[in-house]
Backbone bond lengths (Angstrom), bond angles and torsions (degrees), N, CA, C in turn:
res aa  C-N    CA-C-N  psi(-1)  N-CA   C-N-CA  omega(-1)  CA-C   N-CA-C  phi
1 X - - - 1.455 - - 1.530 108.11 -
2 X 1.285 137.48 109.53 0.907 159.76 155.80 1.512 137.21 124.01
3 X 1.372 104.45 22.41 1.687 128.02 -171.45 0.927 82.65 -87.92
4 X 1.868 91.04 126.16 1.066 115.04 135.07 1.446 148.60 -62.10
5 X 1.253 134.45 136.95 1.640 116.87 -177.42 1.702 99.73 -143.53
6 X 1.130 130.23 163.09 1.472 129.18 141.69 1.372 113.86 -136.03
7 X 1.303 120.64 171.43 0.908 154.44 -153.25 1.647 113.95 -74.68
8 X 1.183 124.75 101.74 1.690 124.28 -150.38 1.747 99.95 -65.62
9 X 1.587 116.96 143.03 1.304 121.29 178.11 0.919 124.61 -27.94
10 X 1.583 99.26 -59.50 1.774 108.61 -165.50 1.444 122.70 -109.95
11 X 1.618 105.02 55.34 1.076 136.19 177.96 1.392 104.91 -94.01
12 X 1.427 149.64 111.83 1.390 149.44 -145.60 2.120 102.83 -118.39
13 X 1.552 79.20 93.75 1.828 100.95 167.64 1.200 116.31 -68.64
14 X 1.245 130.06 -1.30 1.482 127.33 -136.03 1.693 93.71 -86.50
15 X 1.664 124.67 -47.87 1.258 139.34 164.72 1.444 132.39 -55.32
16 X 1.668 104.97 10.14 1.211 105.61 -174.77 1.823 109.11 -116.81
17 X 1.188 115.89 159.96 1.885 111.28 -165.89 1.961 79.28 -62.14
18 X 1.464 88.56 -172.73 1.305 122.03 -158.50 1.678 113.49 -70.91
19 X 1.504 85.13 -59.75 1.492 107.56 170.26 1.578 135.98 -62.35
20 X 1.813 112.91 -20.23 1.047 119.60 151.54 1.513 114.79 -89.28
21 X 1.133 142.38 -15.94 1.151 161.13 178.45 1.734 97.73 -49.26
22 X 1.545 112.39 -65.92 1.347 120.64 166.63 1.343 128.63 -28.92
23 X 1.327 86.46 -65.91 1.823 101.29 179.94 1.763 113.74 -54.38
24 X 1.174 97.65 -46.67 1.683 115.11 -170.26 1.515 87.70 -52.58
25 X 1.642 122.50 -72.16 1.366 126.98 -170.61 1.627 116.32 -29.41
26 X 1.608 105.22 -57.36 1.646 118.55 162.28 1.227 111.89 -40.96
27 X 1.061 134.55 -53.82 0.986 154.28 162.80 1.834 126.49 -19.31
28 X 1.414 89.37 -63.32 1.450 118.69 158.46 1.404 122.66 -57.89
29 X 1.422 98.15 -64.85 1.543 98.92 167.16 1.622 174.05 -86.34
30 X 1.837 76.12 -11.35 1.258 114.32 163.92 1.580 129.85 -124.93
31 X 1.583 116.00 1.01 1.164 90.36 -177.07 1.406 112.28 115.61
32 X 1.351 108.92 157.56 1.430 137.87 135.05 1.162 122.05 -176.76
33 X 1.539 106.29 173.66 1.629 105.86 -152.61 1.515 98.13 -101.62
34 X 1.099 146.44 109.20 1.787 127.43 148.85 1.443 129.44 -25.21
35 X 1.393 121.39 124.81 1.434 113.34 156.88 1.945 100.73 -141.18
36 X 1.477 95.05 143.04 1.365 110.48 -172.89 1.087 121.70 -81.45
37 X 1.611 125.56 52.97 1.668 117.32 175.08 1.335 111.95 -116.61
38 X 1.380 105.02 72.94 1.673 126.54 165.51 1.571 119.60 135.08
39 X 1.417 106.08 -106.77 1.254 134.39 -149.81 1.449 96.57 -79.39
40 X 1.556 101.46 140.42 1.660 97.35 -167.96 2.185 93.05 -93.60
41 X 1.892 79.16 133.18 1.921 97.93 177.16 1.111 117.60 46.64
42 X 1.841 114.75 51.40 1.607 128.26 -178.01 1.344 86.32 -109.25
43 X 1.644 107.98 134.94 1.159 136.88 -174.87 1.912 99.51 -102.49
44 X 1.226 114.59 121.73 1.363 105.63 168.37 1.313 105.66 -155.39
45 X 1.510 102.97 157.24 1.212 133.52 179.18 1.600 126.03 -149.41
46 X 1.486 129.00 -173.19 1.645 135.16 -174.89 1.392 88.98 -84.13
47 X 1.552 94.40 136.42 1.096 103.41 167.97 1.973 128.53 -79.53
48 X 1.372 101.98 151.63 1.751 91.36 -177.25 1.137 105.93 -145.51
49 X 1.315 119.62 151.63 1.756 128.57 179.17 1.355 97.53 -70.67
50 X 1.369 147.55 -6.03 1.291 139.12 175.93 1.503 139.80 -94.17
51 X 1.745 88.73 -2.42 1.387 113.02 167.73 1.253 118.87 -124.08
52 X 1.546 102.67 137.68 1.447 106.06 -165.03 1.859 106.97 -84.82
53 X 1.388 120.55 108.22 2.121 117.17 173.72 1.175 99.57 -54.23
54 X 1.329 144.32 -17.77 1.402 127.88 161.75 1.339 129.23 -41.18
55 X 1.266 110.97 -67.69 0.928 132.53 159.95 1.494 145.68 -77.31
56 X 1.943 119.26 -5.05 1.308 118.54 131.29 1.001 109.37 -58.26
57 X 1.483 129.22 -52.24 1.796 116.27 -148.90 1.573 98.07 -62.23
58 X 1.273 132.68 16.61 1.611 130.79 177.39 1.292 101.92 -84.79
59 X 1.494 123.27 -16.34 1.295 114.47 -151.85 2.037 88.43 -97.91
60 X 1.299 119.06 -2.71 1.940 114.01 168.19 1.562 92.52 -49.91
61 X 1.766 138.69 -41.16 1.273 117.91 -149.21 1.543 103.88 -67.44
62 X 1.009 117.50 -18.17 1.864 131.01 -175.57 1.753 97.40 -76.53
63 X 1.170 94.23 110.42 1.668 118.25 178.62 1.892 122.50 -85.20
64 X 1.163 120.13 -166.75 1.345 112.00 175.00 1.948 95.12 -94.41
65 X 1.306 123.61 -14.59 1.500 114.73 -162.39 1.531 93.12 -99.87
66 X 1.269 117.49 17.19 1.647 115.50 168.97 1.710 111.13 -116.01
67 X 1.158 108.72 21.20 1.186 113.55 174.20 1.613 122.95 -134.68
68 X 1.035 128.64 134.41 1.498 131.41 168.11 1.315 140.85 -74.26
69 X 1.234 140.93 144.30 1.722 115.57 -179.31 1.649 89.07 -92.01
70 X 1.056 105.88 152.97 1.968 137.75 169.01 1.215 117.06 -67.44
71 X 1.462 143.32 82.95 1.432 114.58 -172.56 1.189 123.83 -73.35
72 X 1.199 135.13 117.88 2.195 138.85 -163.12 1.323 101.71 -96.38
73 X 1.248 110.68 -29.04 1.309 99.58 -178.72 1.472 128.07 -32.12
74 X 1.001 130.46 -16.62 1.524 136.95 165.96 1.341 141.51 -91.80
75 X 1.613 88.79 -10.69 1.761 103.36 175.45 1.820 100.71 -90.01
76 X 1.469 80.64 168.41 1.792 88.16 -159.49 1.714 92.82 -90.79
77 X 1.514 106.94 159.38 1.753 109.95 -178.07 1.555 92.93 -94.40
78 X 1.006 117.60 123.22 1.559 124.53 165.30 1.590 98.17 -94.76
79 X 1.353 96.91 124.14 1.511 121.44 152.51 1.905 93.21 85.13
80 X 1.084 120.24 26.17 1.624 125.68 -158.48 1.883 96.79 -119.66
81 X 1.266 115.92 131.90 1.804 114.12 169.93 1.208 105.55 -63.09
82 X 1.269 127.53 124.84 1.210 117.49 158.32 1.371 127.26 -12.25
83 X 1.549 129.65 147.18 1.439 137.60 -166.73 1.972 98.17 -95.05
């Protein structure tokens, strides 16, 4: 619960609609965090009339072997007791 991973470079978005295309990029570049309450590598979020589930639900083809873990070990703990 709380690994980080993103989404390996040369992982090819290029075939995916527009709107998952986005996410994937985020994906790439920032990250996300894991937490284990269920479904294995379910991506979720609020739902909105401005995104089309068609075209998230593209983003199931993205597996656990298309992603990387983050190493943090080097970022500083804000607000954390020393380790």
């Amino acid at each position: 619960m709380g690994l980080r991973v993103r989404l390996k470079a040369g992982i090819d978005i290029s075939g995916f609609p527009r709107q998952a295309r986005i996410v994937l990029q985020a994906l790439k570049t920032y990250g996300m965090i894991l937490a284990d309450n269920g479904s294995s590598w379910y991506v979720s979020g609020a739902p909105s009339p401005h995104w089309s589930n068609d075209d998230l639900h593209t983003l199931g083809r993205i597996t656990g072997a298309d992603l990387e873990v983050v190493d943090t070990s080097s970022l500083p703990r804000r607000g954390l007791a020393p380790a």
